[in-house]
N, CA, C and O atoms as a DFTB+ gen file, in Angstrom:
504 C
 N C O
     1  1       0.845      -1.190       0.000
     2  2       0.000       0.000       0.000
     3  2       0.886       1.248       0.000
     4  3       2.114       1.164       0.018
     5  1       0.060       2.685      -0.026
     6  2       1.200       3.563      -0.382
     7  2       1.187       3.889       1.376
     8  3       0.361       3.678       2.265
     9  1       2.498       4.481       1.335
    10  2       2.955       5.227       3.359
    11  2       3.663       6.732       2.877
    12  3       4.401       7.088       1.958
    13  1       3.167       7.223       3.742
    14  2       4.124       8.714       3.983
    15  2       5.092       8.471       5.480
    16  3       4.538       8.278       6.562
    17  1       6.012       8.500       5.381
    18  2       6.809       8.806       6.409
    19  2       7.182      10.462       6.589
    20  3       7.710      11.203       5.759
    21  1       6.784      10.732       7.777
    22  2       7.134      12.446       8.430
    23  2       7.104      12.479       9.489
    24  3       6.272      11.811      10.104
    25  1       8.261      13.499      10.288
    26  2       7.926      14.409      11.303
    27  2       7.458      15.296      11.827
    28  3       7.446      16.299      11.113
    29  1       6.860      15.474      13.201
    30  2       5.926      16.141      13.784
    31  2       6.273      16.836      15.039
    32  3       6.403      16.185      16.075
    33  1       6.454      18.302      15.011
    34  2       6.846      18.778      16.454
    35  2       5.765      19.249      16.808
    36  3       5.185      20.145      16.195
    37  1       5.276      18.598      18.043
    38  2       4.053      19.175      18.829
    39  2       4.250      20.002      19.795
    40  3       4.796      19.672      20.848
    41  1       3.822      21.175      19.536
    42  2       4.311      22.319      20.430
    43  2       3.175      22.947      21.219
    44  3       2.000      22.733      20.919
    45  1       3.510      23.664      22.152
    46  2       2.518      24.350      23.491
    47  2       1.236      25.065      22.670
    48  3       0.010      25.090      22.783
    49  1       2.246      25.629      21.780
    50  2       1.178      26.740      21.320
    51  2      -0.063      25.811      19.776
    52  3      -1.166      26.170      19.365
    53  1       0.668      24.808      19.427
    54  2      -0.251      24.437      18.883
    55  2      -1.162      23.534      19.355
    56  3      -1.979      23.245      18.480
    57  1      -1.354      22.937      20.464
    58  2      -1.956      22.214      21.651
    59  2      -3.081      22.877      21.740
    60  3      -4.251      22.566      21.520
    61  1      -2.238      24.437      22.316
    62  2      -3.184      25.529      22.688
    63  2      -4.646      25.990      21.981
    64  3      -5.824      25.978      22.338
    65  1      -3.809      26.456      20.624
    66  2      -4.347      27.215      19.347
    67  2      -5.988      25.793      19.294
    68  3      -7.161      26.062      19.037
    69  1      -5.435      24.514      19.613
    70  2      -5.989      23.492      18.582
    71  2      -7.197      23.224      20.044
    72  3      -8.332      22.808      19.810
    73  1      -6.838      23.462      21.164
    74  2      -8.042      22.793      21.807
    75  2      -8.700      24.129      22.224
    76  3      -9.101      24.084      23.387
    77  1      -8.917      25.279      21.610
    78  2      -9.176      26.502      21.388
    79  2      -9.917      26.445      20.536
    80  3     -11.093      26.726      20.765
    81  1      -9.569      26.123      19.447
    82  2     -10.620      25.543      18.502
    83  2     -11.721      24.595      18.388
    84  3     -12.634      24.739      17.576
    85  1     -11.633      23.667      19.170
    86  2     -12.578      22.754      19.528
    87  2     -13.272      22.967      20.828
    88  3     -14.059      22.139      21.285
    89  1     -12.970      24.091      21.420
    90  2     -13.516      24.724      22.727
    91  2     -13.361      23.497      23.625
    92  3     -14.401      23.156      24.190
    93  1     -11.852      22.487      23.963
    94  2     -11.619      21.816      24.569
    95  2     -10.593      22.500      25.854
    96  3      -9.596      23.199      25.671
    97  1     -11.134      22.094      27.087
    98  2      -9.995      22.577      28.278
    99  2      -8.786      21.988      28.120
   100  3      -8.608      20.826      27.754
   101  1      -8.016      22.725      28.372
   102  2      -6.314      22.740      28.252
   103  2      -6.135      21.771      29.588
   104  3      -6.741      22.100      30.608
   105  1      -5.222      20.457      29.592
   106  2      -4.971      19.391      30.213
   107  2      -3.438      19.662      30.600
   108  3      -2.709      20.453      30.001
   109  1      -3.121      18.988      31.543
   110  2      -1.832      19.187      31.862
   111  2      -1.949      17.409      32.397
   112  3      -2.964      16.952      32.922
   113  1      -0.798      16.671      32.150
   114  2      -0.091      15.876      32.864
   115  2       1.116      16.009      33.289
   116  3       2.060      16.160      32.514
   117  1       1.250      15.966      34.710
   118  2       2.945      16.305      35.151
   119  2       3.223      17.377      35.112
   120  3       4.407      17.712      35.149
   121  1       2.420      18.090      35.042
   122  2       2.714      19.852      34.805
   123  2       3.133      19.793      33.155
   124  3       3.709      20.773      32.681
   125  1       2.849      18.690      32.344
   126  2       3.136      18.843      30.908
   127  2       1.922      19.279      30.379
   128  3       0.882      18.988      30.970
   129  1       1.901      19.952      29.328
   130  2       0.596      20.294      28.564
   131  2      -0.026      19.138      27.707
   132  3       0.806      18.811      26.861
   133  1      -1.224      18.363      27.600
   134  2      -1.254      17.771      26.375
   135  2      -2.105      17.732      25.489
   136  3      -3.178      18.084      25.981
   137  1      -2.235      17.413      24.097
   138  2      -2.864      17.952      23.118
   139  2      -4.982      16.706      23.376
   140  3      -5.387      15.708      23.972
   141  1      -5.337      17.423      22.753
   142  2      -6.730      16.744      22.912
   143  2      -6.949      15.372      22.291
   144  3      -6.187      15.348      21.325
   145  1      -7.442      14.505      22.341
   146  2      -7.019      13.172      21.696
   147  2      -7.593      13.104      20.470
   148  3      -7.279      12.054      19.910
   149  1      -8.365      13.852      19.773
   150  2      -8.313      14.183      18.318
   151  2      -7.261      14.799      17.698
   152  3      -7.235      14.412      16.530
   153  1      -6.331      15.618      17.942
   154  2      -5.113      16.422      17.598
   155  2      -4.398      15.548      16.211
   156  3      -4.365      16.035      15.081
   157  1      -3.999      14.548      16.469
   158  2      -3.527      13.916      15.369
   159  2      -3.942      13.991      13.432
   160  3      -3.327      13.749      12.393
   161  1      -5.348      14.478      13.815
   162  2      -5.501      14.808      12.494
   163  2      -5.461      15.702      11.749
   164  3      -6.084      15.872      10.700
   165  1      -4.600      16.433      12.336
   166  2      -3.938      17.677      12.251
   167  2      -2.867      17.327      11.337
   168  3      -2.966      17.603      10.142
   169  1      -1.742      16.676      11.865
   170  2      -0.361      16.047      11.952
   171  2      -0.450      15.329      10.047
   172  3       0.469      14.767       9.451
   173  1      -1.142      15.473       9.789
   174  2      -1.509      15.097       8.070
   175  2      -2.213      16.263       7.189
   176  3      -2.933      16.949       7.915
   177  1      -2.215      16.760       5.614
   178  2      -3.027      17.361       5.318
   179  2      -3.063      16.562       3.986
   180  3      -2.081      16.019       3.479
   181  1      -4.526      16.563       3.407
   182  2      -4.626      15.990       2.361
   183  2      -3.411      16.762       1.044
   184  3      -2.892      16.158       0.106
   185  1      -3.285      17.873       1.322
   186  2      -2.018      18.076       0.427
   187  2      -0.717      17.560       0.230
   188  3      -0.021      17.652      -0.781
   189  1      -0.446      16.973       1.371
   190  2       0.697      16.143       1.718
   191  2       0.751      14.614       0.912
   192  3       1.769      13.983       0.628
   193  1      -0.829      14.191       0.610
   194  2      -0.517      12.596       0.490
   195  2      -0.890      12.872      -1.163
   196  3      -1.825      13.416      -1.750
   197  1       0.458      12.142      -1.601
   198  2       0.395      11.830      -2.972
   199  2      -0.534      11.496      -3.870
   200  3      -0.733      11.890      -5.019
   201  1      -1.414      10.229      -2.770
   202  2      -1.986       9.376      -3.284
   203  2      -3.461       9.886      -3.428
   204  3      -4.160       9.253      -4.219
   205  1      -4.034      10.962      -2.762
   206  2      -4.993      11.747      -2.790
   207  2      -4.872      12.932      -3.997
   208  3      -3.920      13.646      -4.312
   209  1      -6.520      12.812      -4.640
   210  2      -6.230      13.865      -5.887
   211  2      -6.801      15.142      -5.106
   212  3      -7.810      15.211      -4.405
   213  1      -5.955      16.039      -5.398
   214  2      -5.881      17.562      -4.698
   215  2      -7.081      18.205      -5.502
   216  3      -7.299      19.379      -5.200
   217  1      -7.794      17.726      -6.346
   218  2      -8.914      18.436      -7.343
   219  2     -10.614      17.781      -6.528
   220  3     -11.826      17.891      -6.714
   221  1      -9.718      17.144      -5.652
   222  2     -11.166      16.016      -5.228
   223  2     -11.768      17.006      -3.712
   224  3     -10.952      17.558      -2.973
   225  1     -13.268      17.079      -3.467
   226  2     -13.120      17.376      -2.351
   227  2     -13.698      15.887      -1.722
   228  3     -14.476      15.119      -2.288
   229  1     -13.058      15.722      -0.346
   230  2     -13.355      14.825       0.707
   231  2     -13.904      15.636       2.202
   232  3     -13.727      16.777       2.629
   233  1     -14.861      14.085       2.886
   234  2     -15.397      14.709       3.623
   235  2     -14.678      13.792       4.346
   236  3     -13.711      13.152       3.932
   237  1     -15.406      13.722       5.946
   238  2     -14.499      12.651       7.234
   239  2     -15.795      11.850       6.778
   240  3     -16.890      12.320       6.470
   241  1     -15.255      10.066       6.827
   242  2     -16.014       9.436       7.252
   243  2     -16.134       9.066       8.806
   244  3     -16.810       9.758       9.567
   245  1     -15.755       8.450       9.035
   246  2     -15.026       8.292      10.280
   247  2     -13.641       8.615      10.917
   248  3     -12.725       9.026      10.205
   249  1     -13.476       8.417      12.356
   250  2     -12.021       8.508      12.823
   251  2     -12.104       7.849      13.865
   252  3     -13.128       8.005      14.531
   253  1     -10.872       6.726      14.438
   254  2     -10.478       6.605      15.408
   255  2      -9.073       6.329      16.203
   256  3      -8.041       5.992      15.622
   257  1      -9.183       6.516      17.586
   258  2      -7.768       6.799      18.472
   259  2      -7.167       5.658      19.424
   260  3      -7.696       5.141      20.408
   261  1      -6.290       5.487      19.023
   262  2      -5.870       4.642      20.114
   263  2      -4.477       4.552      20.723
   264  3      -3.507       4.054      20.151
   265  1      -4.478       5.220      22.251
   266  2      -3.162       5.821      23.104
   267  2      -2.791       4.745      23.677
   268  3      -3.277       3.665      24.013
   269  1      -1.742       5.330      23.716
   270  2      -0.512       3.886      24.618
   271  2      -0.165       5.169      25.731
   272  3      -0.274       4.955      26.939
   273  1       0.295       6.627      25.163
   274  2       0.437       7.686      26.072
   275  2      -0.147       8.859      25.889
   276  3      -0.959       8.976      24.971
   277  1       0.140       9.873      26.675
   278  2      -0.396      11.059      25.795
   279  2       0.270      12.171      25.011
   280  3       1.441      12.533      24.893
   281  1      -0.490      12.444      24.685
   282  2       0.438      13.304      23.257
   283  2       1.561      14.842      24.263
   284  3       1.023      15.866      24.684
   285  1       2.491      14.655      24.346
   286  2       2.815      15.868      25.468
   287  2       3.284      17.001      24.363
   288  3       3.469      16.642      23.200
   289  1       3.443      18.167      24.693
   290  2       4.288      19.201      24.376
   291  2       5.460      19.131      24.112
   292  3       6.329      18.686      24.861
   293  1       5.593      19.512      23.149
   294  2       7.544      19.896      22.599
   295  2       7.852      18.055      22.489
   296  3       9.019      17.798      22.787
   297  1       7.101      16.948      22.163
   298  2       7.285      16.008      21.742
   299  2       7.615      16.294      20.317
   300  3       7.029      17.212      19.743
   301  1       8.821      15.324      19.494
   302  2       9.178      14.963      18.418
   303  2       8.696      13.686      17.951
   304  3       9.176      12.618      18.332
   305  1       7.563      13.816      16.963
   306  2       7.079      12.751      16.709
   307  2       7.390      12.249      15.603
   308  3       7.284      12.966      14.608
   309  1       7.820      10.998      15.476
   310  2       8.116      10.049      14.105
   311  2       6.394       9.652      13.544
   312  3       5.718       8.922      14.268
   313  1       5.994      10.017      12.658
   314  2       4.667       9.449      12.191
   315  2       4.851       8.604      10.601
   316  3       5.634       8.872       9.690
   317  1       3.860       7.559      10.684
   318  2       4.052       6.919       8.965
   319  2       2.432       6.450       8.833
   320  3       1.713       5.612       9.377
   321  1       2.270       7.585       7.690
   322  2       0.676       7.287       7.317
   323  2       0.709       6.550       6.030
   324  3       1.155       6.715       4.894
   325  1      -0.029       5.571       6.776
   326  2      -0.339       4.280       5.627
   327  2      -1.720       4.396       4.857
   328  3      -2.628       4.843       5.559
   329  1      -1.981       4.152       3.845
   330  2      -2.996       4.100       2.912
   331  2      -3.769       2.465       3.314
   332  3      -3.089       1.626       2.722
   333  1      -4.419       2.068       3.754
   334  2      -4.784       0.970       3.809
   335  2      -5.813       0.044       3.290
   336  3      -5.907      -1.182       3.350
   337  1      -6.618       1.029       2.723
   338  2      -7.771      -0.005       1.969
   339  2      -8.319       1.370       0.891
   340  3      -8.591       2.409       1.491
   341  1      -8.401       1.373       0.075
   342  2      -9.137       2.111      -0.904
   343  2     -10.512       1.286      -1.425
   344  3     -10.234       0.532      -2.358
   345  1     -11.760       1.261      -1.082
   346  2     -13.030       0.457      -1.622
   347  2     -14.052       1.450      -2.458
   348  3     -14.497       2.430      -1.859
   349  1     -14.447       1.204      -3.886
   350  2     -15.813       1.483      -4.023
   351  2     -17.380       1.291      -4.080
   352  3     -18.010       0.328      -4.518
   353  1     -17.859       2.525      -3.493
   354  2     -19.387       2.513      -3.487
   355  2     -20.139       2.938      -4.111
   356  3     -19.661       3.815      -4.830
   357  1     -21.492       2.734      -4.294
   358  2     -22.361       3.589      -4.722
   359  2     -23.480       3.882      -3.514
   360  3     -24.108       3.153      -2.747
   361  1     -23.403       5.357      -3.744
   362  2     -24.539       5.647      -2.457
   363  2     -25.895       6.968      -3.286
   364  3     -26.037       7.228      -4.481
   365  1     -26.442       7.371      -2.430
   366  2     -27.342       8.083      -2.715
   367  2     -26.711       9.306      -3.436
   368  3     -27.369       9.748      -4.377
   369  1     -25.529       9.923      -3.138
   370  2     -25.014      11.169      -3.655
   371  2     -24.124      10.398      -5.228
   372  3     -23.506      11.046      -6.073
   373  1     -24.249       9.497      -5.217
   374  2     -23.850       8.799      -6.466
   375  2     -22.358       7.812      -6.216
   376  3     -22.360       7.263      -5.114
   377  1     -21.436       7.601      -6.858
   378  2     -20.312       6.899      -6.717
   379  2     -19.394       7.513      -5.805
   380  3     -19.098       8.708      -5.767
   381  1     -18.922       6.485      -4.991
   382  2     -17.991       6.947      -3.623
   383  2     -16.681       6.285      -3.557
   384  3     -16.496       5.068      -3.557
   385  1     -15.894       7.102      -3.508
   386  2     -14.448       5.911      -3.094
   387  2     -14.022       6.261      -1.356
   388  3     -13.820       7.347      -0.812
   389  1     -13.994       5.054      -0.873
   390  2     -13.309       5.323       0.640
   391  2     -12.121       5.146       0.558
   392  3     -11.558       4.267      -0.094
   393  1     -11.570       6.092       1.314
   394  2     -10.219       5.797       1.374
   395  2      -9.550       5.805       3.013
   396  3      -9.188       6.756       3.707
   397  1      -9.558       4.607       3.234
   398  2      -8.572       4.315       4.934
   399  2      -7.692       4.557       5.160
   400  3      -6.954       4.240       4.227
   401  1      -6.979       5.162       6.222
   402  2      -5.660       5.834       6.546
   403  2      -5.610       4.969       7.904
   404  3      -6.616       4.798       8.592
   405  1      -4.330       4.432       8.230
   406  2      -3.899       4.364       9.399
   407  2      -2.655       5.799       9.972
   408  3      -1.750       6.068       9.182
   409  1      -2.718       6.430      11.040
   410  2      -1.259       7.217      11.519
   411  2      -1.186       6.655      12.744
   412  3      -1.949       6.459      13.689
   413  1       0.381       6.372      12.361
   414  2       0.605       5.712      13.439
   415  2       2.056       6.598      14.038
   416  3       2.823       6.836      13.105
   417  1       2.512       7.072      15.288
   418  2       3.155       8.241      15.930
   419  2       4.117       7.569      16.985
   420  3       3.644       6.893      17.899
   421  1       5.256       7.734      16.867
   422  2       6.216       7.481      17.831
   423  2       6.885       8.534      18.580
   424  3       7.042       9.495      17.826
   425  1       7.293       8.737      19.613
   426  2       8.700       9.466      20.343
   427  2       9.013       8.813      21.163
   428  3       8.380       8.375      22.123
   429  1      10.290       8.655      20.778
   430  2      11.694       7.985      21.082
   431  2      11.509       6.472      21.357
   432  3      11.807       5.836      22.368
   433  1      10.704       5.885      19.720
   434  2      10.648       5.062      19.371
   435  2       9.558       4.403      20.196
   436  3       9.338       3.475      19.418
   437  1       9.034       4.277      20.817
   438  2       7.672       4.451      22.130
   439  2       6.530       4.845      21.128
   440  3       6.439       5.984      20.671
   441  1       5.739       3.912      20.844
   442  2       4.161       4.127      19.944
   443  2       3.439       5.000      21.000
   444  3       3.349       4.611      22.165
   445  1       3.016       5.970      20.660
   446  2       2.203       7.207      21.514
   447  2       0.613       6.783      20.876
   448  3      -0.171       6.203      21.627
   449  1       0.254       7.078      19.605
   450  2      -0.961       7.588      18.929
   451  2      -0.878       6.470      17.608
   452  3       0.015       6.391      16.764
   453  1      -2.283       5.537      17.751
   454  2      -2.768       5.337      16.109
   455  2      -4.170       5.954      16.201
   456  3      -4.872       6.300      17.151
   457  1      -4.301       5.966      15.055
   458  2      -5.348       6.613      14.270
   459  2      -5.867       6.154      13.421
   460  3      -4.910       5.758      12.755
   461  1      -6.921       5.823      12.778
   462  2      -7.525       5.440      11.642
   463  2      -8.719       6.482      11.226
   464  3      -9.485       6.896      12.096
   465  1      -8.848       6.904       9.804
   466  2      -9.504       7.938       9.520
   467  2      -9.676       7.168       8.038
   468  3      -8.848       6.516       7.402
   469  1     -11.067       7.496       7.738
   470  2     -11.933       7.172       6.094
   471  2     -11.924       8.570       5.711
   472  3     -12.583       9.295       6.457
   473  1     -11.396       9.077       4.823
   474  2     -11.956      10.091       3.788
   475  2     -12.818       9.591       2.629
   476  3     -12.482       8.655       1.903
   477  1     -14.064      10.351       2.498
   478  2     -14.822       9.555       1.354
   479  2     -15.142      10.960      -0.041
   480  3     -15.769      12.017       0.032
   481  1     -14.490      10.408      -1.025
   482  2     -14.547      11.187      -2.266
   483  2     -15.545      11.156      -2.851
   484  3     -16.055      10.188      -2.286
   485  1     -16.628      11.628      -3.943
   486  2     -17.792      11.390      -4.479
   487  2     -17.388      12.028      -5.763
   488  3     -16.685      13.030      -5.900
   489  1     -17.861      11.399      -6.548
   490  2     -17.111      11.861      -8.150
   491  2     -17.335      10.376      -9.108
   492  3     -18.216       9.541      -8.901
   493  1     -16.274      10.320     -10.201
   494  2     -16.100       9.425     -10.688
   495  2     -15.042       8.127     -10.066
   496  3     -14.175       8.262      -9.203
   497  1     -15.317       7.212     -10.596
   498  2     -14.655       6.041     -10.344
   499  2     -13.579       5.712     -10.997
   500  3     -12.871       4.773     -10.632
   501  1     -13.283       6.557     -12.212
   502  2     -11.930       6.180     -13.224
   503  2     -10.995       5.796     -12.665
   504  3      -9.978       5.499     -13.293
C-alpha cells in the first residue's frame, strides 16, 4: 500500500491554538501540557498525500484513536501514514471511493498515537 513517512513537532502553542478551537480545556499531565485526543488529524493534510487527488473534495467518514500515552508538548514525533484499503461505493449522492488511513506516531521510538480515519470522495470512479 502507499505510506508517507514524516515528522511532527508538537508544540505548546499548537496544543493551545488546537483545543481553542474545539472549545476543549487545556490538560496538563505532570505539569506537561497535552494535546486533545483528536489532535492527530492535524499532523496530516490531504495536500501532503500523494496518493490523494488535490482536485477532489473529501469529507471525514469516520475517525479513530488509540493511546498507549499522551500526546505531550515539545514532543518529536516520528509518524508513517499508511494508505490501507481504498473500496468502491455507490450511495445516494452517487459513486464513492473510501479511502482508509492508518497514523501511526512514535517518540523515542515508544508508539504514543494510532489513528484510523476514512476520507470519502464522491465523483467518478476512473
Amino acid at each position: 500500500m502507499n505510506k508517507l513517512i514524516f515528522e511532527y513537532h508538537l508544540t505548546a502553542v499548537s496544543i493551545i491554538v488546537y483545543s481553542q478551537s474545539i472549545e476543549a480545556p487545556l490538560q496538563k499531565v505532570g505539569g506537561v501540557l497535552i494535546a486533545p485526543s483528536t489532535m492527530p488529524v492535524l499532523f496530516w493534510r490531504i495536500a501532503d498525500v500523494p496518493w490523494l487527488d488535490k482536485e477532489k473534495t473529501f469529507i471525514h467518514g469516520r475517525q479513530s484513536f488509540t493511546y498507549r500515552a499522551p500526546l505531550k508538548a515539545d514532543s518529536h514525533l516520528d509518524c508513517e501514514l499508511t494508505l490501507t484499503k481504498r473500496e468502491q461505493k455507490t450511495g445516494r449522492s452517487g459513486n464513492l471511493i473510501l479511502y482508509t488511513h492508518t497514523l501511526s506516531c512514535k517518540c523515542k521510538d515508544e508508539r504514543i498515537v494510532t489513528a484510523e480515519t476514512v476520507l470519502i470522495s464522491i465523483g467518478d470512479l476512473s
